[in-house]
Kinemage of the C-alpha trace (Angstrom):
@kinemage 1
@onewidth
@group {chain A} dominant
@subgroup {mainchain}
@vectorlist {calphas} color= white
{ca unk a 1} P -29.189 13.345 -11.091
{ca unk a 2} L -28.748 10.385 -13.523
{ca unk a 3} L -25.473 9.038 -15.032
{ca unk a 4} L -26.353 10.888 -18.399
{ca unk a 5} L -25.903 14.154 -16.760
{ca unk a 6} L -22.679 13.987 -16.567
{ca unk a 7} L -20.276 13.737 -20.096
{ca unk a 8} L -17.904 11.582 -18.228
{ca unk a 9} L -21.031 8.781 -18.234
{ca unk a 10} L -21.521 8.748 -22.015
{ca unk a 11} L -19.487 5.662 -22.897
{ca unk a 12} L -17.283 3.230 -20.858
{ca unk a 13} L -14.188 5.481 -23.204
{ca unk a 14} L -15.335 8.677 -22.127
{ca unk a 15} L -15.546 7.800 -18.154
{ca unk a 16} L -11.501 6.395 -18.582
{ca unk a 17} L -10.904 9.361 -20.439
{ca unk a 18} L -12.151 11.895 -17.398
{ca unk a 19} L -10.598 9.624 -14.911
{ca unk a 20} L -7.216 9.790 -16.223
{ca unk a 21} L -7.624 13.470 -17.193
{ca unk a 22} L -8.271 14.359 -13.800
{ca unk a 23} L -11.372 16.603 -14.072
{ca unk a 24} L -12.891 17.833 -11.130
{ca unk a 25} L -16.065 16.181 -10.248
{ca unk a 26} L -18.407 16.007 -7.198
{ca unk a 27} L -18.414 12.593 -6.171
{ca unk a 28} L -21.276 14.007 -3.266
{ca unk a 29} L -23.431 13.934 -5.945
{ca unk a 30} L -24.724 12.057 -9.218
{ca unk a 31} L -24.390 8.521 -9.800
{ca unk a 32} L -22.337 6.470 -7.118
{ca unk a 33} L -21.670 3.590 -9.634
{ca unk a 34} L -19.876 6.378 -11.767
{ca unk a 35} L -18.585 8.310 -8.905
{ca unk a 36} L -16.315 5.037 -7.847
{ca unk a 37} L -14.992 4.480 -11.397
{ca unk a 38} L -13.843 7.775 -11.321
{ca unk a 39} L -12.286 7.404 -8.449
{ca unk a 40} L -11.129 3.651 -8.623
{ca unk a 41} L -9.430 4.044 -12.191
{ca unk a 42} L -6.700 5.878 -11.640
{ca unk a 43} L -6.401 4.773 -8.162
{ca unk a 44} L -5.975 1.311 -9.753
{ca unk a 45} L -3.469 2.338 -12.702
{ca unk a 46} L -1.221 4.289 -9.408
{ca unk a 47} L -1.073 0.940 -7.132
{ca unk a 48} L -0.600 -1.403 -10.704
{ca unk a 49} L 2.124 0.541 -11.793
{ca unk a 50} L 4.095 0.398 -8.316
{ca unk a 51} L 3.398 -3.467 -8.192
{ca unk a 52} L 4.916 -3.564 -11.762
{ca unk a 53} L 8.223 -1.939 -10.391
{ca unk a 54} L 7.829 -4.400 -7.794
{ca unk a 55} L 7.671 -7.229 -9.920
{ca unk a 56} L 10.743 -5.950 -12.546
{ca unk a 57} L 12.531 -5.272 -9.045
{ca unk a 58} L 12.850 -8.508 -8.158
{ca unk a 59} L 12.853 -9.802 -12.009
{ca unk a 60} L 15.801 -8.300 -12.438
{ca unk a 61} L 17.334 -8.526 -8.486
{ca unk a 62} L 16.901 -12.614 -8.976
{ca unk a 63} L 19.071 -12.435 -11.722
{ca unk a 64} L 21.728 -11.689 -8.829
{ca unk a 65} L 21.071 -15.029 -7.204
{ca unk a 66} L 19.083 -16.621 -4.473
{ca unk a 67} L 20.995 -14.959 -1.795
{ca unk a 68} L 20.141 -11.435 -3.310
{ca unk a 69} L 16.430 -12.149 -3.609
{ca unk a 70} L 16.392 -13.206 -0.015
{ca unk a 71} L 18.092 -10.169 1.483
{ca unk a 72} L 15.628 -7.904 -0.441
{ca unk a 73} L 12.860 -9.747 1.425
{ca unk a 74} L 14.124 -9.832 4.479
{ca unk a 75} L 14.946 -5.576 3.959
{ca unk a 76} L 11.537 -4.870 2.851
{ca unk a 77} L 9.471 -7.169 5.699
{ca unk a 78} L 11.400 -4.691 8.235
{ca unk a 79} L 10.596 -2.217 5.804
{ca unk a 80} L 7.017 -2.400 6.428
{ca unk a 81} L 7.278 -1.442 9.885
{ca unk a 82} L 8.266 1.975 8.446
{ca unk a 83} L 5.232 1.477 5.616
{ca unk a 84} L 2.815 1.021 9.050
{ca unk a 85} L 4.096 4.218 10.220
{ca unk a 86} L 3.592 6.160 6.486
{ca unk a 87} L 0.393 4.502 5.730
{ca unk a 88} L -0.811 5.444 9.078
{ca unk a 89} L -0.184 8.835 8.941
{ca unk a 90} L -1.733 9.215 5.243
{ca unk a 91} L -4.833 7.531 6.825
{ca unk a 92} L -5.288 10.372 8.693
{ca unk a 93} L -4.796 13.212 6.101
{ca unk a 94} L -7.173 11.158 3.839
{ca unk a 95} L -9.658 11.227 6.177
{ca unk a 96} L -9.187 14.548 7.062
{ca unk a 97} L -8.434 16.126 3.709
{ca unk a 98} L -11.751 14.431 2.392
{ca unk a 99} L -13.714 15.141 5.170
{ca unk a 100} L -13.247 19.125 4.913
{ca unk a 101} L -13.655 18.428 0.829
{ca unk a 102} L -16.918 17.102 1.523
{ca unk a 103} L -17.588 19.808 3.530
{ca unk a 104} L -17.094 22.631 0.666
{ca unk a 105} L -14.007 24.142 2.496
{ca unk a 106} L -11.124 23.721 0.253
{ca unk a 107} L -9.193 25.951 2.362
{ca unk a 108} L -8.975 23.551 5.277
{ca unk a 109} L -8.018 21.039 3.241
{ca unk a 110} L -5.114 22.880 2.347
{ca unk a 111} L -4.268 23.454 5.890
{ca unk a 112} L -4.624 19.783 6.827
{ca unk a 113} L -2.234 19.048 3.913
{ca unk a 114} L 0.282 21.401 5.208
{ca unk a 115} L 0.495 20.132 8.382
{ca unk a 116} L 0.343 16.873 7.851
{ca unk a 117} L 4.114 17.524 5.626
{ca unk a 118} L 5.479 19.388 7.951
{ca unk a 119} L 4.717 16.200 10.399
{ca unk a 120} L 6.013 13.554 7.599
{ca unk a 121} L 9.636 15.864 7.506
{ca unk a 122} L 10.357 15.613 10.502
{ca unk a 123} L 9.647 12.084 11.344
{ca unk a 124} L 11.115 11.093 7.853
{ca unk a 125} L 14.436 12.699 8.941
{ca unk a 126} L 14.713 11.694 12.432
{ca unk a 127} L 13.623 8.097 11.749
{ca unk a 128} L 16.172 8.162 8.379
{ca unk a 129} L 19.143 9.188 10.905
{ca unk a 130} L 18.146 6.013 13.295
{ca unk a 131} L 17.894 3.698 10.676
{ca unk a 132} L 21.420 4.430 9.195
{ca unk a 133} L 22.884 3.505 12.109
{ca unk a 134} L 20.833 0.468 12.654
{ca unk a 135} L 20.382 -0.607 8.979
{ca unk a 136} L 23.827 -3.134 9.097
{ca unk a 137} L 22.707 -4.738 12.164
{ca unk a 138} L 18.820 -5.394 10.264
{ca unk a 139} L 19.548 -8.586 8.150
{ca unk a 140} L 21.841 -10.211 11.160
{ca unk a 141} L 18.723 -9.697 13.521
{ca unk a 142} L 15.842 -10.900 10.903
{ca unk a 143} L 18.716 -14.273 10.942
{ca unk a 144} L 19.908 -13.596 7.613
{ca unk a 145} L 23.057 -15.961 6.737
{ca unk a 146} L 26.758 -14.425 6.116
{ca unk a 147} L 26.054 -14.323 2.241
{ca unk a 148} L 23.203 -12.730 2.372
{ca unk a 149} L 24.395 -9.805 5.260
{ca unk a 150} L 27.584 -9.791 2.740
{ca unk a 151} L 24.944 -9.227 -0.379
{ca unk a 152} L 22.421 -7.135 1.348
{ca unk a 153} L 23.750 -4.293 3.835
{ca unk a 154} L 24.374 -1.758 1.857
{ca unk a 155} L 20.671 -1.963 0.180
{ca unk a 156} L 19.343 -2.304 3.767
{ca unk a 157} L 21.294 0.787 4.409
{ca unk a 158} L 20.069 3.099 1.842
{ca unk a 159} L 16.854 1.676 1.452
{ca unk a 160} L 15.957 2.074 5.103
{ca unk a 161} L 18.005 5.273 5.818
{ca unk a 162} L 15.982 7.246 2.776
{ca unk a 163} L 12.826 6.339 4.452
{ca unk a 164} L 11.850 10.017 4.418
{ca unk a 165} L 10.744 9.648 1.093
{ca unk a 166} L 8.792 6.708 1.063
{ca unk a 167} L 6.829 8.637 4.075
{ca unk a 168} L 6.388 11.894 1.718
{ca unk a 169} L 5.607 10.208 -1.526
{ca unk a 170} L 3.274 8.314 0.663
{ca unk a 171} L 1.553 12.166 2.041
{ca unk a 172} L 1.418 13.613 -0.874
{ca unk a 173} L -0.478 10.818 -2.439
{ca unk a 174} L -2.699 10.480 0.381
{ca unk a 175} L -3.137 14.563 0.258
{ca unk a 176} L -4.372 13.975 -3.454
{ca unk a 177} L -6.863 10.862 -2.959
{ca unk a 178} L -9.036 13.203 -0.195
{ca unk a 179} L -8.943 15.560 -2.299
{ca unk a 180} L -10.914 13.539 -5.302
{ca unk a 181} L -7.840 13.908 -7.602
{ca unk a 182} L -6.374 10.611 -8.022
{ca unk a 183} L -5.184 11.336 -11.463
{ca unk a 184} L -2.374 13.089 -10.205
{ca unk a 185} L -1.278 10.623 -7.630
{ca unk a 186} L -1.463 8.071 -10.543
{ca unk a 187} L 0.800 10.628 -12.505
{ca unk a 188} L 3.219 11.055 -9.580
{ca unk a 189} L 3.638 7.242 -9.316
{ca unk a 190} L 4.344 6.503 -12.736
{ca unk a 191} L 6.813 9.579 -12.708
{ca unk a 192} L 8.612 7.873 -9.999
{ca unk a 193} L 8.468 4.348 -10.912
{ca unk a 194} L 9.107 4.662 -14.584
{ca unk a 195} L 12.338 6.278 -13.565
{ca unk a 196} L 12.788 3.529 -11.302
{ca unk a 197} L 12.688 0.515 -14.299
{ca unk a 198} L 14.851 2.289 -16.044
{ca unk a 199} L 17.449 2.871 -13.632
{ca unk a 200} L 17.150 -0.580 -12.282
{ca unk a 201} L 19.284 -2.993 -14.829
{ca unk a 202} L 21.782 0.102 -15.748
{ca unk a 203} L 22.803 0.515 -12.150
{ca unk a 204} L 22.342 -3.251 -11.240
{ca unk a 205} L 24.129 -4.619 -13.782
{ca unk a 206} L 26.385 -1.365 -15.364
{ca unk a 207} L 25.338 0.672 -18.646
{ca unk a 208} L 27.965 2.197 -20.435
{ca unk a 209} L 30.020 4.192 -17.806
{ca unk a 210} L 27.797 3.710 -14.841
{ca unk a 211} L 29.996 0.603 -13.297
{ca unk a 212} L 27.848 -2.137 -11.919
{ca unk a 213} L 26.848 -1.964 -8.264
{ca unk a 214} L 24.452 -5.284 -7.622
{ca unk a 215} L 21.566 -5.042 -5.207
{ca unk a 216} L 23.094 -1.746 -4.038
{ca unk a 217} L 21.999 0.189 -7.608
{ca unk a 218} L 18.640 -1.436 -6.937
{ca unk a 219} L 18.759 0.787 -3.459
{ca unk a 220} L 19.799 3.672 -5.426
{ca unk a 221} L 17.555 3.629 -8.314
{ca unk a 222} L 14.384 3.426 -5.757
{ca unk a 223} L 15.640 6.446 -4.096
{ca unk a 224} L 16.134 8.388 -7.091
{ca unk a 225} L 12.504 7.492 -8.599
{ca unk a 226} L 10.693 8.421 -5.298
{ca unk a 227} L 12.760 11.670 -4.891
{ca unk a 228} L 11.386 12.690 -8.836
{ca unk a 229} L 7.704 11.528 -7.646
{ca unk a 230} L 7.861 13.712 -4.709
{ca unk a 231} L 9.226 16.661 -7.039
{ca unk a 232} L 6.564 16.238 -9.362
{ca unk a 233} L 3.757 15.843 -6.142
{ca unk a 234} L 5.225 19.460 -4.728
{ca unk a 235} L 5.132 21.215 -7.699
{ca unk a 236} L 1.124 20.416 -8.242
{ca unk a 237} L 0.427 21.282 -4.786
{ca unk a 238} L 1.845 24.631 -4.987
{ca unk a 239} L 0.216 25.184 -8.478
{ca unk a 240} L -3.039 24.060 -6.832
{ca unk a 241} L -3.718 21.738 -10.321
{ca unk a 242} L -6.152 20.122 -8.142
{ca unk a 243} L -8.722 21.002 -5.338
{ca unk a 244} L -5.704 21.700 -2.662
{ca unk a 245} L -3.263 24.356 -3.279
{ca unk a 246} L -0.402 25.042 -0.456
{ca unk a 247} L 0.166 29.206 -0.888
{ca unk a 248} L -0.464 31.531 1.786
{ca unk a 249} L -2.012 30.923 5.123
{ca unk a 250} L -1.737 27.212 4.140
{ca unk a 251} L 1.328 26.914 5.395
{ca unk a 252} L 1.552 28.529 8.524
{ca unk a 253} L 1.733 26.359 11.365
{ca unk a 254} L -1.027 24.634 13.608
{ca unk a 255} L -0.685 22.981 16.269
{ca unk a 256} L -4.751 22.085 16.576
{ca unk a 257} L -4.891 20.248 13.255
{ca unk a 258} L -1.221 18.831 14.247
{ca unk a 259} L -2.935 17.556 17.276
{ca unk a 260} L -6.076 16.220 15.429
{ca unk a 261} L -3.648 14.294 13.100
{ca unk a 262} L -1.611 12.856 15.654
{ca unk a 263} L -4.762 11.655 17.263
{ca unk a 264} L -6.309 10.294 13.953
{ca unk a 265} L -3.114 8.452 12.642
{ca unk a 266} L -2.458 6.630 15.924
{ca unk a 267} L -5.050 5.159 15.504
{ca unk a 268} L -3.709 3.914 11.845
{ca unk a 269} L -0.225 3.732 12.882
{ca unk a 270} L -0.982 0.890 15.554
{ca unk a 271} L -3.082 -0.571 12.973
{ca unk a 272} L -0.859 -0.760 10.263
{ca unk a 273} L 1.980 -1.605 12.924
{ca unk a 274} L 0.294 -4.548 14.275
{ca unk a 275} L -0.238 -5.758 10.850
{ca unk a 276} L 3.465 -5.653 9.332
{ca unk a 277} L 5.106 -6.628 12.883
{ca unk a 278} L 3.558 -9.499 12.593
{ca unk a 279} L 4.800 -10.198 9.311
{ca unk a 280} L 8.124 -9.649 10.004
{ca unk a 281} L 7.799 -12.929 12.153
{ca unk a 282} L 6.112 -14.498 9.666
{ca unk a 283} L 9.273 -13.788 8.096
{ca unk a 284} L 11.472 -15.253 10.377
{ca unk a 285} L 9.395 -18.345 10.653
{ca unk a 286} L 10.188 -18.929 6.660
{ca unk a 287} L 14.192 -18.113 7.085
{ca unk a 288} L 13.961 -21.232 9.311
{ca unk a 289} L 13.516 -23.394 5.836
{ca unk a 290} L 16.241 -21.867 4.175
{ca unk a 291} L 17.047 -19.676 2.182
{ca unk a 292} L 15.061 -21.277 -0.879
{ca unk a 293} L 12.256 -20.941 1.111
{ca unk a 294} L 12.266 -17.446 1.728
{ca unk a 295} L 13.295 -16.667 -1.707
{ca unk a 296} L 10.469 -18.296 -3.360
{ca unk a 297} L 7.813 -16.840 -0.573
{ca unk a 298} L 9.637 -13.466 -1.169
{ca unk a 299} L 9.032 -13.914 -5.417
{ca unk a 300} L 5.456 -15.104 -4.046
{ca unk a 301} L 4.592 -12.377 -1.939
{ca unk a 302} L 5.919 -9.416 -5.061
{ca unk a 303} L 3.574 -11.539 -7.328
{ca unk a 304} L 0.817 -10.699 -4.530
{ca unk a 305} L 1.457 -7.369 -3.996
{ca unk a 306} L 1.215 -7.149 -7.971
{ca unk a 307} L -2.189 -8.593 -7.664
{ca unk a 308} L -3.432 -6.934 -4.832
{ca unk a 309} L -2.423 -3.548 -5.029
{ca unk a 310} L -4.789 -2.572 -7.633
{ca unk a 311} L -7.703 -4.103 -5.202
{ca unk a 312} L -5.754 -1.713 -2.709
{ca unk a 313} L -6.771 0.897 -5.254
{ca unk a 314} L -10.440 -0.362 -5.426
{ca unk a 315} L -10.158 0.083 -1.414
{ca unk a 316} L -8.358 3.928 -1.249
{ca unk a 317} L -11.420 4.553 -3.604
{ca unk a 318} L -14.514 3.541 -0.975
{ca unk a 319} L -12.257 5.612 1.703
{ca unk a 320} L -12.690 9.175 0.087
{ca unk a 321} L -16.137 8.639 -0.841
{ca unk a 322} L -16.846 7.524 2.462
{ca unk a 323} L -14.666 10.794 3.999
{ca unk a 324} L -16.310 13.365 1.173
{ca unk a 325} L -20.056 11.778 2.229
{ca unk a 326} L -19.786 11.966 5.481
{ca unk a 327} L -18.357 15.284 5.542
{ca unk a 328} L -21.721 16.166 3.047
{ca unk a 329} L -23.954 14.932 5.626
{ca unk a 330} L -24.568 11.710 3.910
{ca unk a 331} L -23.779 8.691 5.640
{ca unk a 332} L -26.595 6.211 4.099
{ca unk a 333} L -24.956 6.903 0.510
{ca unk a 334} L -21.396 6.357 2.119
{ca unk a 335} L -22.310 3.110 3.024
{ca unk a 336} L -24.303 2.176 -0.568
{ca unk a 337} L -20.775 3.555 -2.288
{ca unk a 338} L -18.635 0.470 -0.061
{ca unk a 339} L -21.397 -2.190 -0.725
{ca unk a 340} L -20.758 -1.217 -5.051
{ca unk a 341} L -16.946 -1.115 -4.221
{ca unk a 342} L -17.287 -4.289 -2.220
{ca unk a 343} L -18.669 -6.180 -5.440
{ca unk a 344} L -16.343 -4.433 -8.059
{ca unk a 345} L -13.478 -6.061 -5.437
{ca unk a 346} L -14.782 -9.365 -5.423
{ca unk a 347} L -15.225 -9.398 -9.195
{ca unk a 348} L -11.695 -8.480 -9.230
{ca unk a 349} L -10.647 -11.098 -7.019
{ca unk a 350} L -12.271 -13.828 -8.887
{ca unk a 351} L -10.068 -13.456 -12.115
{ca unk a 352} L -6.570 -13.026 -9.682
{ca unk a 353} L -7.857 -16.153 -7.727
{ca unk a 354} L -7.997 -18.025 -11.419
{ca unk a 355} L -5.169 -17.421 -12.783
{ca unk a 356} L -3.197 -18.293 -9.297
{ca unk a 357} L -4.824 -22.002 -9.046
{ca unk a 358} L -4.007 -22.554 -12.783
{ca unk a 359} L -1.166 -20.609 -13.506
{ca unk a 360} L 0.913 -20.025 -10.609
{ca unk a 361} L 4.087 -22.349 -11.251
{ca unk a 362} L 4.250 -20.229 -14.757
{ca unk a 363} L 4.418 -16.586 -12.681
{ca unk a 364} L 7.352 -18.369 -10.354
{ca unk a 365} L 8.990 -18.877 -13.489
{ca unk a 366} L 9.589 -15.797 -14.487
{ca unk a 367} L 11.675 -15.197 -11.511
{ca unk a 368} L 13.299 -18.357 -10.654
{ca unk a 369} L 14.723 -21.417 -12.259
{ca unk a 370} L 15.829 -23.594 -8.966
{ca unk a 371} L 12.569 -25.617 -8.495
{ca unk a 372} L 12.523 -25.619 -5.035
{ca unk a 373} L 12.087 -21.961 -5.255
{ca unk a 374} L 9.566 -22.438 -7.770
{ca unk a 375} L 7.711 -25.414 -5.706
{ca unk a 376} L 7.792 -23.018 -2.949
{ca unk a 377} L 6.259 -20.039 -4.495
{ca unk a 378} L 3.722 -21.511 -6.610
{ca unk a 379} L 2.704 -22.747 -3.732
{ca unk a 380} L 2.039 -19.768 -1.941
{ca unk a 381} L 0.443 -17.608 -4.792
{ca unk a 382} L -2.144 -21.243 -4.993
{ca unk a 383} L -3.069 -20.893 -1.004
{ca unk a 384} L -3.200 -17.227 -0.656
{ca unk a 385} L -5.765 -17.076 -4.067
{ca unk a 386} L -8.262 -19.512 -1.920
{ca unk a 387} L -9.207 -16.547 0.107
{ca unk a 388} L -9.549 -13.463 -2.412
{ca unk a 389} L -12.971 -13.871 -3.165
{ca unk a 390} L -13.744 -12.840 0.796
{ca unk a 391} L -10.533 -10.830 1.814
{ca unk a 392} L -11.820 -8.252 -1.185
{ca unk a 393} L -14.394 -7.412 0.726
{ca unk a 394} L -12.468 -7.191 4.059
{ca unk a 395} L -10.130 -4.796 2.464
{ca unk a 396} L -12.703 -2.433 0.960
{ca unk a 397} L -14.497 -2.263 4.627
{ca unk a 398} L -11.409 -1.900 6.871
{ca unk a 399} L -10.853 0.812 4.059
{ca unk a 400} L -14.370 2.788 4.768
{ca unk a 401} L -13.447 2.293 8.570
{ca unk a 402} L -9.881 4.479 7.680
{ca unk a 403} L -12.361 6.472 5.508
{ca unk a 404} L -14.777 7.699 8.409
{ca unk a 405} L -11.465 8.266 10.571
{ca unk a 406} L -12.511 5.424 12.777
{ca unk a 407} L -8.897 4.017 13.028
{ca unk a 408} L -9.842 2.481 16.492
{ca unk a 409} L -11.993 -0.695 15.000
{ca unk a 410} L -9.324 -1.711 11.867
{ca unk a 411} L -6.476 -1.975 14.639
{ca unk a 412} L -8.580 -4.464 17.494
{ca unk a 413} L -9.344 -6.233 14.432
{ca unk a 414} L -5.686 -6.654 12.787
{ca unk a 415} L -4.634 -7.600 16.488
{ca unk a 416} L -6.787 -10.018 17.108
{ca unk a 417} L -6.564 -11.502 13.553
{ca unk a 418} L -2.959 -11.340 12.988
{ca unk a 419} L -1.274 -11.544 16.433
{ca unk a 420} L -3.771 -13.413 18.526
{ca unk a 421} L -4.606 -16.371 15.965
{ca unk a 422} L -2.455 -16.221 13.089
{ca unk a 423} L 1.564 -15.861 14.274
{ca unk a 424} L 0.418 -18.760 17.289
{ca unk a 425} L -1.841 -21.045 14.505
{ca unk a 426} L 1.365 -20.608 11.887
{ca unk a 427} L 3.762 -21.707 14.125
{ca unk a 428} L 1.458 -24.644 15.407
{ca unk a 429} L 1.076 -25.662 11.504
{ca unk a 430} L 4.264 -25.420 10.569
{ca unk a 431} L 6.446 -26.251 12.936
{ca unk a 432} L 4.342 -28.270 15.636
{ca unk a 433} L 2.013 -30.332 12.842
{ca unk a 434} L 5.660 -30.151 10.529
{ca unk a 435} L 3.591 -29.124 7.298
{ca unk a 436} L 6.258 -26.621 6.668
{ca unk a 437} L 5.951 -23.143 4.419
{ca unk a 438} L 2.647 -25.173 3.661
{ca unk a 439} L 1.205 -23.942 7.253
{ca unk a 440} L 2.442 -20.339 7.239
{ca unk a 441} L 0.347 -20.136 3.546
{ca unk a 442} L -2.550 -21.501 5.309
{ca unk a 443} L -2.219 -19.438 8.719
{ca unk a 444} L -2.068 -16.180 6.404
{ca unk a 445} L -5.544 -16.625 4.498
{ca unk a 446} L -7.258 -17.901 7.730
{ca unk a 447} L -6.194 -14.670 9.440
{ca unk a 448} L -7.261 -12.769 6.507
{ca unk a 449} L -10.732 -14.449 6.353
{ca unk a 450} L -11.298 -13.674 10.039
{ca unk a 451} L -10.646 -9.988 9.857
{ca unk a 452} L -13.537 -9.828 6.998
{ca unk a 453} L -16.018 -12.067 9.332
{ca unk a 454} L -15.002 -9.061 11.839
{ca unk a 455} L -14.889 -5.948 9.495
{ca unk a 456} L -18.392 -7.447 7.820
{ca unk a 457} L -19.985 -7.476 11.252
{ca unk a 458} L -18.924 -4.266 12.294
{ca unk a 459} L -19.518 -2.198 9.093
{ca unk a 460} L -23.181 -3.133 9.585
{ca unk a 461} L -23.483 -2.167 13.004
{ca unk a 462} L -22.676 1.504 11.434
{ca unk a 463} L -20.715 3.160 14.196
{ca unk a 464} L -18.052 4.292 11.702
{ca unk a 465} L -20.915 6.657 10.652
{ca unk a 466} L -21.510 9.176 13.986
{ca unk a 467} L -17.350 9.544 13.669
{ca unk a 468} L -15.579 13.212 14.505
{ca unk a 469} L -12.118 14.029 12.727
């Protein structure tokens, strides 16, 4: 089949047009080039729009002071201990939930989907109860000073304590991108963060009679957001809007696919978990500079996550065709649909990596008039752009490896990347060769230039191919 055969491959307009739209499409067959455009676009527009909350977040939280800025860092690095635990669980029902798509058998999908919720409750409550009683403790332990504790706590609280549904927005989206229906986890995420910019000055700084709560009404107005996003996520999986509809025997418990989740996201759990630990220290090794430091490496890192989110979204994309090919039987054309990802990544990369090297004092800016915060943080978003070009392709294989359900391979990898060289080779730089922040930067993109060396190697060896979920 050629790309004319399909109306979505008449014009550059009309392929943006279907992929927003959300019309069904078999992504088993046809063109590959269009199948991960279809898939990519909206995938993109969902992770850009929740790095633009990210960045207006902290735009408007730095407006609160350097003491603010630092305690939302310091909340959200612990925070992505939790994200480890919700991103490997949606590995799981991605690879799954694609898998029995590519299979024709809808029905199982649905199954998978239901399961996999019923999972996310309960951890998402029984974690949420732990964390409120932990949550004042958090910023004293990540060695936060008295201002900051005195700023922060009570967004740690409710930030960390609502964790339930960062882990269900985070299913539901995941239930959606197996499917082949990214449009309406875009949709969901704009639902959710839109509400979420809004909220943010009026309960920050007070709107009429809404009195002004600080970095607390940034806690709030997250919460709030995610809870419509989730709303709006239920409602189309009960309609069945897309390829998965939750009615009927869906829902009825099963402990077998329970099981084969379990088993899957492990796997991405300890992946994801050796990952974010290890940024938490990274964390800690910044507070040591102070807390100008870890404000501008906190404004840094949101200007990242702006940046490479939408590569994220690139990388979700080569996961379900990789889960949907392999589930058809075709593992040579799951491999030729990462290699056309892989380059759309790196030409991605290539215009982020530009504008960091000449641009990246004016991004700090935005966020920050002390210029040690600014020195700081241009800093970083300079270093980290060095290694884009490569890491795009790292993230778009360890992505294929989630993809296939081989969780195993991604987690060896992020250990030995991230705990065995990079935590002992930042501390070495900057503390033992004194180069400072400087030496965490440059610890970071080594690590991340390793893991692609590793992910590159093992992609090609093609065991990800032969895998069973």
């Amino acid at each position: 089949m050629s790309d004319s055969s399909s109306p979505a491959s008449r014009s550059w307009w009309g392929t943006i047009r279907a992929a927003i739209a959300g019309k069904q499409h078999d992504y088993t067959s046809g063109s590959l080039s269009l199948a991960v455009v279809l898939l990519a676009i909206p995938m993109v527009l969902e992770t850009a729009m929740e790095s633009l909350f990210s960045i207006c977040d902290i735009y408007w939280v730095s407006k609160l002071g350097t003491d603010a800025t630092a305690a939302i860092g310091l909340t959200e690095s612990v925070l992505t201990l939790y994200y480890a635990l919700a991103v490997g669980l949606s590995i799981a029902v991605t690879a799954m939930v694609s898998r029995r798509i590519g299979e024709k058998r809808p029905e199982d999908a649905a199954k998978v989907a239901a399961q996999a919720l019923y999972m996310g409750a309960f951890v998402g409550v029984s974690t949420g109860i732990a964390c409120w009683i932990a949550a004042p403790h958090v910023l004293k332990w990540m060695g936060a000073s008295a201002e900051i504790v005195a700023v922060g706590s009570g967004y740690a609280r409710i930030i960390l304590s609502a964790n339930v549904v960062i882990l269900m927005l985070f299913l539901n989206n995941a239930i959606f991108r197996g499917a082949g229906d990214p449009a309406l986890a875009m949709r969901a995420l704009w639902l959710g963060n839109g509400i979420n910019l809004i909220l943010d000055p009026c309960l920050i700084f007070g709107f009429g009679p809404i009195p002004a709560m600080g970095l607390t009404g940034a806690a709030i107005a997250s919460v709030i957001g995610r809870s419509a996003a989730i709303i709006y996520q239920i409602h189309h999986l009960r309609r069945g809007t897309g390829q998965v509809r939750l009615v009927g025997a869906a829902l009825k418990r099963d402990w077998g696919i329970i099981q084969r989740l379990f088993r899957v996201s492990v796997g991405g759990i300890a992946q994801m978990a050796v990952a974010t630990s290890s940024w938490v220290i990274m964390m800690r090794y910044m507070a040591k500079f102070g807390s100008d430091a870890l404000a501008g490496y906190t404004i840094g890192i949101r200007i990242v996550i702006f940046t490479i989110l939408p590569s994220w979204g690139l990388s979700n994309a080569a996961a379900t065709l990789v889960g949907q090919h392999l589930g058809a039987k075709m593992p040579e054309r799951a491999a030729r649909a990462v290699w056309i990802t892989g380059w759309y990544n790196m030409a991605f990369m290539m215009v982020v990596t530009l504008n960091f090297v000449l641009f990246g004092d004016v991004f700090v800016r935005i966020f920050s008039k002390n210029p040690e915060v600014i020195a700081i943080g241009a800093q970083c978003l300079r270093v980290f752009s060095y290694g884009y070009l490569f890491y795009g392709w790292g993230m778009v294989m360890t992505q294929a490896f989630n993809g296939a359900g081989d969780t195993a391979t991604p987690t060896w990898m992020n250990f030995i990347a991230f705990w065995l060289f990079q935590l002992p080779f930042a501390w070495w730089l900057a503390f033992s060769q004194g180069h400072g922040p400087n030496g965490v930067f440059w610890a970071v993109i080594s690590a991340d230039s390793l893991l692609t060396v590793m992910a590159f190697v093992m992609f090609v060896r093609g065991g990800w191919k032969t895998r069973v979920v």
